[in-house]
N, C-alpha and C positions, 0 to 999 in steps of 0.2 A: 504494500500500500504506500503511495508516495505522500509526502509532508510536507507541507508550505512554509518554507521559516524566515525572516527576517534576517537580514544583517546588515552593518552600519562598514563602510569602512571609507577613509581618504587614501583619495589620489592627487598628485601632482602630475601635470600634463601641459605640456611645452607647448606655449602658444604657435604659432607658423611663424609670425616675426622672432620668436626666440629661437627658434630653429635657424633659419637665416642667419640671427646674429654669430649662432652659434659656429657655422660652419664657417662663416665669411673669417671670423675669427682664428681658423685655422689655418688660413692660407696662407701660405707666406707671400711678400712682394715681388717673388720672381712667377710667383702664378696667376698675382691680381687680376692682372691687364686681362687674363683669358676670362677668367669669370666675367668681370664687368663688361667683356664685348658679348660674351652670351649671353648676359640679362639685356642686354641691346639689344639684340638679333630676334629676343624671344618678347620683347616688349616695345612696342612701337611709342606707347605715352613717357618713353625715357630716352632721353634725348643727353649729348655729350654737349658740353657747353657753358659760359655762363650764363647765369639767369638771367632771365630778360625783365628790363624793366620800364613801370609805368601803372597807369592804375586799372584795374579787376575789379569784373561786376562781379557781385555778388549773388545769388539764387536764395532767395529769405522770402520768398511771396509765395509757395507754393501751397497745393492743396494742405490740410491737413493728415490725408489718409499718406500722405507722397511726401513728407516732409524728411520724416527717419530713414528714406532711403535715400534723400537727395545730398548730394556736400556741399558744402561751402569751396568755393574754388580759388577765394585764396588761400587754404590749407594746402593748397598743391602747390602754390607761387612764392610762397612766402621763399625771401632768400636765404633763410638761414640754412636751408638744406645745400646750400652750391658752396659754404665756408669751410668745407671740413675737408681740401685739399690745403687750403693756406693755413690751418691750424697745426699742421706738423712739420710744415717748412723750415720754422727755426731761423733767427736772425742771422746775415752775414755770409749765408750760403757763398761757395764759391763753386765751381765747375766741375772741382777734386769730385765731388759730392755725388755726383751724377756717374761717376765712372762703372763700368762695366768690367769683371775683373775674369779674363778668360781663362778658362781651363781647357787644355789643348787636350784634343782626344782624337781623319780622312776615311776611308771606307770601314766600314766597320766589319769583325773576322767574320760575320757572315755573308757577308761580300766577298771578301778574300776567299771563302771556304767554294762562293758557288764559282768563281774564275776558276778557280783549281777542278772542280769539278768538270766543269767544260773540255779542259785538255786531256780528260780520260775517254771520249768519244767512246760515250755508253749509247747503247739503242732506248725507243722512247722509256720501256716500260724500268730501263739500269737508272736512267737517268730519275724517273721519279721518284724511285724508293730509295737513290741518293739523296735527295731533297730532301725527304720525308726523315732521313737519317740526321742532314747536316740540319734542319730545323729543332732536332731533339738536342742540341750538341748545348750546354748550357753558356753563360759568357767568362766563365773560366778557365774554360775549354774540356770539357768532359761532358761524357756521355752516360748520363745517370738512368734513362729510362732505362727495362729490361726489355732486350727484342721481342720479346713475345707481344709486350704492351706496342711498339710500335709497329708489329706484324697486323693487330688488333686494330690500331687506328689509320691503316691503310686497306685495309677490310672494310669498317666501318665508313671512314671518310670519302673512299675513291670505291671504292668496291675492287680491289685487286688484292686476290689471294698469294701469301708469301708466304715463308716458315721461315726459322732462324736460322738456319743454312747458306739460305738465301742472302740473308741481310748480312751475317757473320763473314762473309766471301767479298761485299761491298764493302763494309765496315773497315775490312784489312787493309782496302785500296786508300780509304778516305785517313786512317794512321800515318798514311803517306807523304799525307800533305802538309803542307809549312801552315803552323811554327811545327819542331816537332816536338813530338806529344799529344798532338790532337786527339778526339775525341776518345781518349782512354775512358778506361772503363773503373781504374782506380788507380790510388798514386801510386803504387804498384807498379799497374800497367805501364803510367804514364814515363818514370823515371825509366822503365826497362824500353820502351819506345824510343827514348831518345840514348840511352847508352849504345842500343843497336844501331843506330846510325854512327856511331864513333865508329872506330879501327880497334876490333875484337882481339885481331891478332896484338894487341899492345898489352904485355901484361896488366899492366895497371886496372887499365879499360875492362878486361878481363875478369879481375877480381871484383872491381865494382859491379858487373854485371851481376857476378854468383852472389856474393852479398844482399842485391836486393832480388834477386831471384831464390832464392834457397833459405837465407836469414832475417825477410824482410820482418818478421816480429821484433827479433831481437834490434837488428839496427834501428827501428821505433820508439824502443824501450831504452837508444844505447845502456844496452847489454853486451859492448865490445868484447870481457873476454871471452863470452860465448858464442863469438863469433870466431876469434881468433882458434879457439879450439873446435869448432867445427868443421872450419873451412881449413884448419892445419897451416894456416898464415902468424909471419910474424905481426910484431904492434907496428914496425915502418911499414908494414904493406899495409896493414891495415890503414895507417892515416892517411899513406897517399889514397888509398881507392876510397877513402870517405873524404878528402879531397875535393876528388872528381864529384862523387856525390850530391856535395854542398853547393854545385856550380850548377846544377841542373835546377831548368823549371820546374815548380810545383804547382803552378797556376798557367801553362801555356796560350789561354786563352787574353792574358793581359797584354801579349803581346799585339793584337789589332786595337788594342785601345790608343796604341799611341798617333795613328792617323787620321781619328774620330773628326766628327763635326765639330767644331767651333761650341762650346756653351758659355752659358756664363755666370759667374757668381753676383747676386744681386743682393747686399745687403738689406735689412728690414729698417734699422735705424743707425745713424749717423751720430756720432760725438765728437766735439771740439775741446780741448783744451786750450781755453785760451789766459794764458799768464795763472793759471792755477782756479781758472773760474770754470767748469764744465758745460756746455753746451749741448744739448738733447734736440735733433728732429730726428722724422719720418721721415723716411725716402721715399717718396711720394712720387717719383717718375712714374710708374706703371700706374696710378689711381688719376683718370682723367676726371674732372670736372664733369658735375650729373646734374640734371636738370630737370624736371617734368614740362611734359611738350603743352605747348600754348595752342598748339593747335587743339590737342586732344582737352584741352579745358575748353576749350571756344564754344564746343559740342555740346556740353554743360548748358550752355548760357543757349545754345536753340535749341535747348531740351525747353527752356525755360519759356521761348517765346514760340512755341509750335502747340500741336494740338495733344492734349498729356493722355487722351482715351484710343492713340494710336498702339498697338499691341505690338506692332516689328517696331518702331519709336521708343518704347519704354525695353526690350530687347536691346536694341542698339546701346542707349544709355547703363542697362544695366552691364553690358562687357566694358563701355567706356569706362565706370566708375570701377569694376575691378581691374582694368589693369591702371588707373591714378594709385588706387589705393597700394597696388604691387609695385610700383614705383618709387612711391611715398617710401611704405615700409623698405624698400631695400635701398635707398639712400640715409634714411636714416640709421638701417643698420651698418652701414660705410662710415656715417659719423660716429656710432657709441663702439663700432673697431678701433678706427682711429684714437679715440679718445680712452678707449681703456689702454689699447699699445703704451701709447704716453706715459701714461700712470704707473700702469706695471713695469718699466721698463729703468722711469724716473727713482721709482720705489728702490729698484736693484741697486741705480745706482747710489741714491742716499745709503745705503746700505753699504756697501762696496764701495765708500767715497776714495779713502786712499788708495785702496788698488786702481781707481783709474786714472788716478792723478802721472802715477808711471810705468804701470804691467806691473810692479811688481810680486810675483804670485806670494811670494809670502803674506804678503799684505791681506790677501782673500779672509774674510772673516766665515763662520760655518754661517751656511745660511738655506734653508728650508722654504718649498714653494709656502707651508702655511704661514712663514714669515711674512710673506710680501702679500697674501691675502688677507693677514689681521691687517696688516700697515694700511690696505687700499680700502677693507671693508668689502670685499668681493670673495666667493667660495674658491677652493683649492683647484678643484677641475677647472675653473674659468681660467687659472693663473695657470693651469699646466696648459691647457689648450695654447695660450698665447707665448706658453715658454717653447711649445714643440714647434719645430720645424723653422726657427726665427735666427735671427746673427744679427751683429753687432758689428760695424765699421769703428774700428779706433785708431788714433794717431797712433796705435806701434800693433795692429792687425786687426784680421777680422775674426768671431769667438760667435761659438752657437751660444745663446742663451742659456742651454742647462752648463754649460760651463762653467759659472758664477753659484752654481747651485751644489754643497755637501754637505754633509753633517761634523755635527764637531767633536773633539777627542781631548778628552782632558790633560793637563800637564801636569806634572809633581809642585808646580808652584799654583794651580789652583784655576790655570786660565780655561780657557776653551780655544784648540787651535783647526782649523779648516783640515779634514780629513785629505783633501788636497798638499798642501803642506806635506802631510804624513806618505803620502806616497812619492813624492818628491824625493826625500827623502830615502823612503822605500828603495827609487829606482835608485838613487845615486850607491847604496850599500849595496846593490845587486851589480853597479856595473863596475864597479872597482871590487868584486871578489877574485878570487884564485878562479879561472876556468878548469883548471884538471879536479877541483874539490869547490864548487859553489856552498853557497850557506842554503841551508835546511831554513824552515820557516821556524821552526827553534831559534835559530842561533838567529836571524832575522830580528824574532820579536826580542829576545837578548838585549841586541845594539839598540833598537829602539827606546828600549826601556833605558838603557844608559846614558839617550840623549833626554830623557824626562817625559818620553809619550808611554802614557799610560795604555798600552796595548796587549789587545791577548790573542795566540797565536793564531785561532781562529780568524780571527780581524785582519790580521798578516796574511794568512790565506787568501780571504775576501781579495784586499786589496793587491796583491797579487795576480789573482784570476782578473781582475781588474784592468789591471795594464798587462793582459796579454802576455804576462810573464809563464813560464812554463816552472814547474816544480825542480828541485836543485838535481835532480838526475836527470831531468831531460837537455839541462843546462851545461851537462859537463861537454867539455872537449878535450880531445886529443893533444 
């Protein structure tokens, strides 16, 4: 028998303007420009420009039944909505400000990969399951799918039946190709790819082959003397063919990156130091000037003076007034982005004053997103959203936003120092150690402790894994 019951419960549920703000909010400056010409493209009542000016009738006479759906049309003119590209501009701009900072990258290796395939003059059906091979190849340069899965999606996509025989026989050809090491199948593969192209017959060459052919766990784990007793080699053979080793690609696929297209690094906000006084804008190149179209208000005004019991008329008006009102809101959400950037960014640096006075990282204080969301009065998500994907132009470089952002670690004299600091630190003890005997995360948090940071080895681990550091035996050398 079923039961009728009551229940009470709250939700919170995100306006559509909160939505917008939200996402606009995560864009950084080098992707603005696209957005704002899509909300132009997708809305004809927004218009790029300054606001036009002069005086707007108003629509205040109408029915009563027709009043709450009608607007006011200078809610759509008013020019406060066109100021919020000059409010991040910042005084004194100069040229510098505008720069474009390139990061070189010509063809990319998948270009290179389909040139090369061309001079193997495959027939139609070699050549597509060559494609279908060099499209799986990732931009590392390796080949992670399992043939069976792209036997499957040449089945399913093209409808041509292959087996892994098939593909394993192309595969061999497509190893061939420059850089080498292409589309291996593991670093494994990849390293014994390219020793095979060396001169086998050269002892050296040789040994390094069997090494990662026969010992590749142990060489991993450097496990050298188990290797040296395996392979029945002394410790000079062994360093010269881990030598050779250490010279080979492990990423072969970085090799077309250096031809790449032209991009470019767009900072989000701009700082001046001038005589010890700091100076805060937006970079505000990619945010054009937005306006709501005069024309689409006019429409308003001969809603006003036409006949109101027309049914395509009141139609008409009713898209005109949603897309003012989508315009509206999405300019306004362009100003409280801009305006919170500001804020949160000003916040950091009140915070962070002395470090930007001159890089100096020691100077970094611990500092936490819910820091700079008490100081603003706005929630922590808001303050992450606007910390992701953001940078900072300074007189001594450009710094992602969470970069300013760690926790702190106490000292023996009582302070609080920037966990930043501590790995500083950290690396500086790791690259002045012994390479034939590195320090253990023991002996690590030791010297730490004996410079006065309160750390436990744990923490030493963390920050460790942190900076990409490897544990003291993956660290040893020859």
């Amino acid at each position: 028998m079923q039961k009728l019951t009551l229940s009470h419960s709250l939700q919170q549920k995100l306006s559509p303007q909160q939505i917008q703000f939200i996402k606009l909010l995560q864009v950084p400056t080098s992707e603005l420009e696209a957005r704002i010409e899509e909300e132009l493209e997708i809305n004809p009542a927004l218009e790029e420009g300054e606001a036009d000016e002069g005086p707007t009738e108003s629509i205040d006479h109408l029915d009563d039944n027709e009043e709450s759906d009608s607007p006011n049309i200078e809610d759509y003119l008013h020019d406060d909505y066109t100021g919020y590209k000059m409010s991040g501009d910042g005084v004194g701009r100069d040229l510098d400000d505008d720069k474009e900072y390139p990061i070189s990258i010509g063809n990319t290796l998948h270009d290179q990969l389909l040139t090369q395939l061309g001079f193997l003059k495959l027939d139609h059906r070699q050549n597509t399951i060559g494609k279908q091979l060099l499209g799986s190849i990732d931009s590392d340069g390796y080949l992670r799918r399992e043939l069976s899965a792209i036997a499957n999606d040449l089945a399913f996509s093209l409808g041509m039946e292959t087996d892994e025989e098939e593909l394993a026989a192309l595969l061999e050809k497509i190893q061939n190709f420059e850089p080498p090491g292409i589309a291996a199948r593991s670093l494994q593969e990849c390293l014994l790819l390219q020793l095979k192209r060396r001169n086998l017959d050269d002892s050296v060459i040789l040994k390094a082959h069997d090494i990662i052919k026969y010992c590749f766990k142990e060489f991993s784990k450097k496990h050298y003397d188990k290797i040296e007793h395996k392979l029945d080699i002394s410790s000079e053979e062994l360093k010269n063919a881990i030598g050779i080793i250490t010279k080979l690609n492990p990423k072969p696929g970085g090799a077309g990156e250096e031809d790449a297209k032209i991009q470019f690094l767009i900072p989000d906000f701009i700082l001046k130091n001038h005589n010890g006084e700091l100076e805060l804008s937006l970079n505000t190149r990619n945010a054009p000037e937005l306006k709501i179209s005069r024309s689409y208000s006019e429409m308003l005004n001969a809603y006003d003076k036409s006949k109101k019991k027309d049914k395509k008329l009141r139609e008409t008006v009713s898209f005109i007034k949603q897309k003012l009102d989508a315009a509206k809101w999405f300019i306004d959400a362009i100003v409280q982005r801009q305006a919170t950037l500001l804020n949160t960014m000003q916040s950091i640096i009140d915070l962070q004053f002395d470090y930007f006075q001159d890089g100096d990282e020691s100077k970094l204080k611990p500092m936490i997103l819910k820091d700079i969301a008490d100081r603003i009065g706005m929630d922590v998500s808001t303050i992450s959203r606007v910390v992701s994907s953001k940078s900072i132009q300074t007189d001594f470089g450009i710094y992602p936003l969470k970069y300013f952002f760690s926790e702190g670690i106490s000292t023996d004299s009582g302070e609080d120092v920037s966990s930043r600091e501590v790995k500083k630190k950290l690396r500086a003890f790791i690259d002045a150690e012994p390479k034939s005997k590195p320090l253990s995360d023991e002996k690590l948090e030791h010297l730490l402790n004996q410079e006065g940071y309160n750390i436990a080895r744990r923490t030493v681990a963390k920050y460790r894994e942190q900076l990409d550091i490897p544990v003291a035996r993956l660290r040893k050398e020859l």
